[in-house]
C-alpha positions in Angstrom: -62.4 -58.9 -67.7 -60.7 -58.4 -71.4 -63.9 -56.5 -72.3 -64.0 -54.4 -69.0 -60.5 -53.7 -69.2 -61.1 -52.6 -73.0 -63.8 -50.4 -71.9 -61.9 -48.2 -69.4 -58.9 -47.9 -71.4 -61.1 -46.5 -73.9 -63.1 -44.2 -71.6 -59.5 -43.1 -70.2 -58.3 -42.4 -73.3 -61.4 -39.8 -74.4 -60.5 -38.4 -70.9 -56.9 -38.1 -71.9 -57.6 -36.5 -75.3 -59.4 -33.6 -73.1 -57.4 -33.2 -70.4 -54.0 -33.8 -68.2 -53.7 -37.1 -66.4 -53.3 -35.5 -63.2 -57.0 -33.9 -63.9 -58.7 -37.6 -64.3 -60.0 -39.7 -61.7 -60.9 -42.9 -61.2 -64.4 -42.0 -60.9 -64.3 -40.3 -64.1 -62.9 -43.4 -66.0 -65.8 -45.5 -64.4 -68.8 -43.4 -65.3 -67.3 -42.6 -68.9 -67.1 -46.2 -69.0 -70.1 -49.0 -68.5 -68.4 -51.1 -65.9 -68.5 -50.7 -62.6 -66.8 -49.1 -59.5 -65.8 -52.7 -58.0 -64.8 -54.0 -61.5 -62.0 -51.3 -61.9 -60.7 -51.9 -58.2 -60.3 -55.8 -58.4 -58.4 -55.0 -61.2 -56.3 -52.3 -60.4 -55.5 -50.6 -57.2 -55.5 -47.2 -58.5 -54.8 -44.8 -61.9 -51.4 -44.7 -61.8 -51.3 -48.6 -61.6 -54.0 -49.0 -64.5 -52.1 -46.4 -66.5 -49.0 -48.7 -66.3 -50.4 -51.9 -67.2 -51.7 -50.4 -70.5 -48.2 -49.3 -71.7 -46.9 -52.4 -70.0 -49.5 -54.4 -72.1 -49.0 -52.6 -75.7 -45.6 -52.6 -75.1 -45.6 -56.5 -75.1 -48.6 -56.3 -78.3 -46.2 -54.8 -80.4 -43.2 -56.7 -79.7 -45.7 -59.5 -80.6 -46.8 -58.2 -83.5 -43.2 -57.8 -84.1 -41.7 -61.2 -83.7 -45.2 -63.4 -84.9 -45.0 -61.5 -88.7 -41.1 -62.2 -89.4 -40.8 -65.5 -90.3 -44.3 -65.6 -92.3 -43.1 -62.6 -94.9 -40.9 -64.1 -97.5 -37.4 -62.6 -97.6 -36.4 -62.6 -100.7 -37.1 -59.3 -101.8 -35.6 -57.1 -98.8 -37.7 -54.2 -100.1 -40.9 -56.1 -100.1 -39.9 -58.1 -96.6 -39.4 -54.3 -94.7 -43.0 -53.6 -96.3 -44.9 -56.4 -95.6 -43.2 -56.0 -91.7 -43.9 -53.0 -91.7 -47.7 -52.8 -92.9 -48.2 -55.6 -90.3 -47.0 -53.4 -87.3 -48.6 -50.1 -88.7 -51.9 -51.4 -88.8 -51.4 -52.8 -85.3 -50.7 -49.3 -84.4 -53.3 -47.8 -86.6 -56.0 -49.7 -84.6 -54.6 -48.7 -81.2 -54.4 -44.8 -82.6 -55.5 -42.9 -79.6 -53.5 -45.4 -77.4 -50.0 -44.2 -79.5 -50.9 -40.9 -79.6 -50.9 -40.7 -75.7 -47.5 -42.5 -75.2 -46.0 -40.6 -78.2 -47.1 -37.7 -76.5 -45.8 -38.8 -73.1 -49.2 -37.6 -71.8 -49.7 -40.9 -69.4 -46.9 -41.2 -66.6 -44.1 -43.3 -66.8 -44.8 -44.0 -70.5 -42.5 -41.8 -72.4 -41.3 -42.4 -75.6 -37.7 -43.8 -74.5 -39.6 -45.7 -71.4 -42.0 -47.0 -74.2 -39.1 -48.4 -75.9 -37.3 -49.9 -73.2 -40.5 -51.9 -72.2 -40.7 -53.3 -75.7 -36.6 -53.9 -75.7 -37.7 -56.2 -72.4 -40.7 -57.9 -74.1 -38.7 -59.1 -77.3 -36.2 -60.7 -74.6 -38.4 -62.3 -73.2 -40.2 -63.6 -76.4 -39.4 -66.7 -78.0 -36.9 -65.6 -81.4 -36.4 -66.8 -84.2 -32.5 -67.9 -84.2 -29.8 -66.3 -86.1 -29.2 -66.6 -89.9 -25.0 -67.9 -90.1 -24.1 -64.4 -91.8 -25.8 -62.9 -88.7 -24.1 -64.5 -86.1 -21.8 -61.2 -85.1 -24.9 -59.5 -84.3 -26.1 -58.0 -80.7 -29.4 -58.8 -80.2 -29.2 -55.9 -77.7 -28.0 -53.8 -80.5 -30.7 -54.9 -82.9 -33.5 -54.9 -80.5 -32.7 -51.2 -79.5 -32.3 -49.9 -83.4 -35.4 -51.9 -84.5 -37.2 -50.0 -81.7 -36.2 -46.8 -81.5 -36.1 -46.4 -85.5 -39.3 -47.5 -85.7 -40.4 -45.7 -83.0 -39.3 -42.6 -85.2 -41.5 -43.6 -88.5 -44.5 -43.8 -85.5 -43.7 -40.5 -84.4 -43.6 -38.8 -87.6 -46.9 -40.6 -89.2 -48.2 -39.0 -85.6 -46.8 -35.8 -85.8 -49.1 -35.7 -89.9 -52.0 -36.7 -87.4 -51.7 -40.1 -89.5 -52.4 -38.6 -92.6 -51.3 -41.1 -94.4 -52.7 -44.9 -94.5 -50.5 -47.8 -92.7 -50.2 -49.1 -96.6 -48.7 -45.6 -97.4 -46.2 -45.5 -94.9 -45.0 -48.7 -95.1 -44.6 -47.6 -98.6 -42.8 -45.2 -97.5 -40.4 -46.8 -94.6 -39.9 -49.7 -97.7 -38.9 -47.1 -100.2 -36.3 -46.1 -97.8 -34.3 -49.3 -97.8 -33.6 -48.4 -102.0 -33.1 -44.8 -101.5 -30.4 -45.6 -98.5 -28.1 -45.8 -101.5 -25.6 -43.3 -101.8 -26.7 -41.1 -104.5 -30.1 -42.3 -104.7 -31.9 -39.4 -103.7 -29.5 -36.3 -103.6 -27.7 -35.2 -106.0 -24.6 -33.1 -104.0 -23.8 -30.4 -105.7 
């Protein structure tokens, strides 16, 4: 089923690339595919519910990719930490490209950008964490699940909006470099 399940995402995908969501059908999705009619049915009841449990499923992946990479970067450098986090989770999303593109685009129903993130806010609930350094003991986790999210969300939507022009290594570059140049002064000079 994992393979068959691959396979029509990525026939839906192609489809999506050409035209609206409303425009595909089923049918479409199993011919561009090479599984068949009754595979796609005991699996899903129709588009709208296959559609879901993509974003449903990514939106777990990356809170997974998420929570399994920080405690295996060392922390002691908190430049190097955000870019060994972050080259983890870009090439995650760098694999899943046309997949992003479509929720970043809010082409696929129910699977907005904000709806994205709000799915992934629930997945790292649910996932086991990592507890609390002392210093951090203050924090939300509601607080910090929602920035880590959404901000990140923002460096996605970006590297999309280049048509990820850049490599994952560059932009976690990139998202890395931002944690020195955050310093006042750092980067502007105000006149």
């Amino acid at each position: 089923m994992v393979r068959s399940r691959a396979e029509y995402m990525r026939a839906f995908l192609e489809l999506l690339e050409q035209k609206e969501f409303e425009e595909i059908s089923v049918q479409e999705i199993i011919r561009k595919s090479t599984y068949s009619r009754a595979g796609f049915y005991r699996q899903f009841s129709d588009k709208y519910e296959f559609a879901r449990s993509i974003v449903q499923e990514e939106a777990e992946n990356y809170a997974r990719t998420w929570i399994k990479c920080l405690p295996v970067v060392p922390r002691e450098d908190p430049k190097e930490y955000l870019y060994q986090v972050s080259l983890v989770v870009l090439t995650h999303i760098d694999e899943k490209r046309a997949l992003y593109k479509a929720i970043l685009s809010s082409k696929i129903p129910g699977a907005s950008l904000d709806e994205f993130c709000n799915l992934a806010i629930e997945k790292f609930r649910s996932l086991p964490f990592l507890s609390l350094r002392e210093s951090a003991k203050n924090l939300d986790m509601e607080f910090y699940f929602y920035c880590m999210t959404h901000q990140f969300i923002r460096y996605i939507c970006y590297w999309e909006s280049t048509g990820f022009s850049k490599t994952p290594r560059e932009m976690a570059e990139q998202i890395a470099a931002l944690y020195v140049w955050l310093e006042p002064g750092k980067v502007l000079e105000l006149a």
